[in-house]
C-alpha positions in Angstrom: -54.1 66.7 -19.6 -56.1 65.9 -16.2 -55.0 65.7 -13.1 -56.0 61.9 -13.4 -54.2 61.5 -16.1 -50.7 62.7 -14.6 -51.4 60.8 -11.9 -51.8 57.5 -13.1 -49.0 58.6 -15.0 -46.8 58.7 -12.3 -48.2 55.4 -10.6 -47.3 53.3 -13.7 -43.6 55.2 -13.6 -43.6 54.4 -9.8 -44.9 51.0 -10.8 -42.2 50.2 -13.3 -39.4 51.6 -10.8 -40.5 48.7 -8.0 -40.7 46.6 -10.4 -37.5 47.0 -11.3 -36.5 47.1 -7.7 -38.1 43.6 -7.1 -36.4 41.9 -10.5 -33.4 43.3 -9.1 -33.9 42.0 -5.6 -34.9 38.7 -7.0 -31.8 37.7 -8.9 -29.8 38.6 -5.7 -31.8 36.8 -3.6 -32.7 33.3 -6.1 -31.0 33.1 -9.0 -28.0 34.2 -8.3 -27.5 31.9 -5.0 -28.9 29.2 -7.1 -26.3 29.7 -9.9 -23.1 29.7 -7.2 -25.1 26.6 -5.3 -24.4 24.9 -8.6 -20.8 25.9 -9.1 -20.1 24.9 -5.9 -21.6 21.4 -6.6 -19.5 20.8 -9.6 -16.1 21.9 -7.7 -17.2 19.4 -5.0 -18.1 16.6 -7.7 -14.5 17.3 -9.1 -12.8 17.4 -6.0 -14.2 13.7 -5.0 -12.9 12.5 -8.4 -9.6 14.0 -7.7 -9.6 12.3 -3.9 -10.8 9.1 -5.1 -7.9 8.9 -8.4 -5.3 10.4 -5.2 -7.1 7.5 -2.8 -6.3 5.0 -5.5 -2.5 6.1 -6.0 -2.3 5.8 -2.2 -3.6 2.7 -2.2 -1.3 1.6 -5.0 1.5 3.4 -3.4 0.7 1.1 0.2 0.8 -1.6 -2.0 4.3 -1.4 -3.7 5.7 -0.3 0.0 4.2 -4.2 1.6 5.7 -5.6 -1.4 8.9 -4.2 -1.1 9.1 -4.6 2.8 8.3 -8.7 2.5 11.0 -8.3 -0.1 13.6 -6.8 2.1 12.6 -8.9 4.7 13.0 -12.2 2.5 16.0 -11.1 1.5 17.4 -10.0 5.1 16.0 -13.3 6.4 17.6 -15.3 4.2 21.1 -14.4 4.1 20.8 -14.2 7.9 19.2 -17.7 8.3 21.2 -19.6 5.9 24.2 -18.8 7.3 25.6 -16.7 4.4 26.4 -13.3 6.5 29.0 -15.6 8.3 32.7 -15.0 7.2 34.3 -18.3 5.4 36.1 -19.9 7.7 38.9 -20.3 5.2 40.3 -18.8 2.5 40.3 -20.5 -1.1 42.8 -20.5 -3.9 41.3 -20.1 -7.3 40.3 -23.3 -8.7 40.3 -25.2 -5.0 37.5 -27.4 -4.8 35.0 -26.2 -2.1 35.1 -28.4 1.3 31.9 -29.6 2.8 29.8 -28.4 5.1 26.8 -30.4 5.6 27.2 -29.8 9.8 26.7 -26.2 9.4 24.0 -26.6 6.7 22.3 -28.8 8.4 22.1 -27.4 12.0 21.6 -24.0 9.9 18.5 -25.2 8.2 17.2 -27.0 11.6 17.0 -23.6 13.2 15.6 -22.2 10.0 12.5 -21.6 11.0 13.7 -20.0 14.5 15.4 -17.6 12.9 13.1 -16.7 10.6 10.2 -16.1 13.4 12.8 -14.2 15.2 13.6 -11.8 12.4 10.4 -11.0 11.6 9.5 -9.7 15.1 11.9 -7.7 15.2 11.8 -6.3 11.7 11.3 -2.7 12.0 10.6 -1.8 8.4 7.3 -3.3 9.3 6.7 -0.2 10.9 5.7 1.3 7.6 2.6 -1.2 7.2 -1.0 -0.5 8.2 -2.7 -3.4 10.3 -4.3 -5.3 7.8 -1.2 -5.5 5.4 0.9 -7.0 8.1 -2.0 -9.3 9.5 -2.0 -10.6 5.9 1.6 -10.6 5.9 2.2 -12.8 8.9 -0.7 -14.7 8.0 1.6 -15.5 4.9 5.0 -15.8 7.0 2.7 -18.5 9.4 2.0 -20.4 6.2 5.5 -20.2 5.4 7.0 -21.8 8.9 4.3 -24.1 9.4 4.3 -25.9 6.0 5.2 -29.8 6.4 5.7 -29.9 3.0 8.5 -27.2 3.4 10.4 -28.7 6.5 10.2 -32.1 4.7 11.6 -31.4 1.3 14.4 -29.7 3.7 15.1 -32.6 5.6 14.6 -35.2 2.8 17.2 -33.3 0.2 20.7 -35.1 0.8 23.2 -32.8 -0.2 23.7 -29.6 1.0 22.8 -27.6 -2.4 20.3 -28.8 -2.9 18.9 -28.3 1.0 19.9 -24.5 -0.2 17.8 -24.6 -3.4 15.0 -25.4 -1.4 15.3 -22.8 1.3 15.5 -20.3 -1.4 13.1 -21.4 -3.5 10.8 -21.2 -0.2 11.4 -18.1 0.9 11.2 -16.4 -2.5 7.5 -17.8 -2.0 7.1 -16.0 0.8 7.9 -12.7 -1.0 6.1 -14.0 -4.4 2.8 -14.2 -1.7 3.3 -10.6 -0.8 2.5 -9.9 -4.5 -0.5 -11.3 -5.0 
């Protein structure tokens, strides 16, 4: 064999060696950051899914709290407001017919309204609600105190249970409105 014959031997062994190195440089360098680029794209895609389905529960959880509040509150509200924290004034034997008390109902249904307003700005459960659920909230209470159609069924009922049916019935509206 000839000198040129060894040598170009050797070039096409030298040859094949940086080609190797460059293949070997390449996938480092491009396909393999182009393979984790992708797998860090999917993780990210199913990450947002997961914060948008925890984003939702969140939501649904806010939800069920503003519900629950404007139930508590109704309820707090209307014990206090209808008088019906008070202690009896008497005690009744079994079977004693139940005296009236149309005064009481009527100056406590009068002040209804008062009481109602005063409750609820002082209600500290409120606390747990973000801006907009109690802007809607006492957009719905405002409803509530200002309706004619409330305060006149009040004052045009004649006796005094059914002036309490009506209260009742109105402010389980108000807590029906914090469900929708």
């Amino acid at each position: 064999m000839s000198q040129l014959d060894q040598n170009l031997s050797r070039a096409s062994h030298i040859a094949q060696i940086v080609l190797v190195c460059v293949a070997v440089f390449g996938y480092f360098f491009t396909v393999r950051p182009v393979y984790q680029k992708e797998l860090l794209a999917e993780d990210v895609a199913q990450k947002q899914v997961e914060l948008q389905s925890l984003r939702e529960q969140i939501k649904a959880a806010r939800k069920e709290i503003a519900v629950r509040t404007a139930r508590q509150f109704t309820f707090v509200a209307g014990a206090q407001c209808t008088g019906l924290l008070d202690p009896p004034s008497e005690l009744l034997k079994i079977g004693d017919p139940i005296p009236p008390s149309e005064p009481d109902l009527r100056r406590s249904f009068q002040s209804m309204t008062s009481c109602a307003r005063s409750i609820f700005s002082k209600f500290e459960q409120f606390n747990k609600l973000s801006q907009s659920e109690m802007a809607g909230l006492q957009r719905d209470f405002e409803v509530f105190c200002n309706s004619t159609k409330i305060r006149r069924a009040i004052d045009e009922a004649s006796d005094p249970e059914e002036k309490f049916r009506t209260l009742i019935n109105d402010i389980q509206w108000l807590g029906g409105k914090a469900d929708a």
